[in-house]
N, C-alpha and C positions, 0 to 999 in steps of 0.2 A: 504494500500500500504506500510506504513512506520509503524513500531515501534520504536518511540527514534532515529528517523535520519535515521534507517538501512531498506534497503530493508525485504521484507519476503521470505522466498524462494518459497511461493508459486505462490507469483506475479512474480519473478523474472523467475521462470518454464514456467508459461504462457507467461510472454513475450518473453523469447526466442523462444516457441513452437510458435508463431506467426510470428517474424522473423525469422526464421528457412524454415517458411513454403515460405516466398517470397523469401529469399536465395537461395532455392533449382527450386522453380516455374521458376525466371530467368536461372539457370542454364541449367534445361531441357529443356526451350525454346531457347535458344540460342542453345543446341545441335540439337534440335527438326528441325530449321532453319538451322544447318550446318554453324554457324557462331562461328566461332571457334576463332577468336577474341573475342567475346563478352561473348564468354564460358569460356578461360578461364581468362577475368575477373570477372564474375560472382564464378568459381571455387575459386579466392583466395578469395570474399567478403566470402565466407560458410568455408573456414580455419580460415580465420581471424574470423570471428565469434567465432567457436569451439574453439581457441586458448581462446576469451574471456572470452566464459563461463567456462573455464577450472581454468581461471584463480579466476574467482569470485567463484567458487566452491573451488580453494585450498584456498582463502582466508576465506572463512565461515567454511573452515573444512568438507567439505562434502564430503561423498565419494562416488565415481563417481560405479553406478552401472549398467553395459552394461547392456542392451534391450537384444537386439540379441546372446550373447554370453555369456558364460562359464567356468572358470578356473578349470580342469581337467587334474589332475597328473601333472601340471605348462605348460598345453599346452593351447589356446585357442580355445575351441572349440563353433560350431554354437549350441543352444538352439533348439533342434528338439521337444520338446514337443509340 
């Protein structure tokens, strides 16, 4: 888990990828329900989230490499392959 104090960024991937996955689970059940109070609470826990792994990635220096997307002539484009 730790080297020297510091997280790894591999444990640090899987935990997010697991809260990530209950972030978004509540969110689509709450839209799934029509309970649009609870959605968008659930919507800012999955910002605030993103905000923080953004944040412990600009701290470790990592750089952030979209999944889905592309930088293409400085436009972003979706990843069709």
């Amino acid at each position: 888990m730790s080297r020297g104090g510091k997280l790894t960024s591999a444990w640090l991937f899987v935990s997010f990828q697991v809260s990530r996955h209950r972030l978004w689970a509540a969110l689509t059940e709450a839209i799934q329900l029509k309970d649009m109070e609870r959605a968008t609470t659930a919507k800012t826990s999955v910002e605030d989230a993103q905000r923080e792994q953004r944040k412990k990635r600009e701290e470790s220096e990592e750089e952030h490499v979209p999944r889905f997307f592309e930088k293409v002539n400085g436009q972003w484009l979706p990843k069709l392959k």
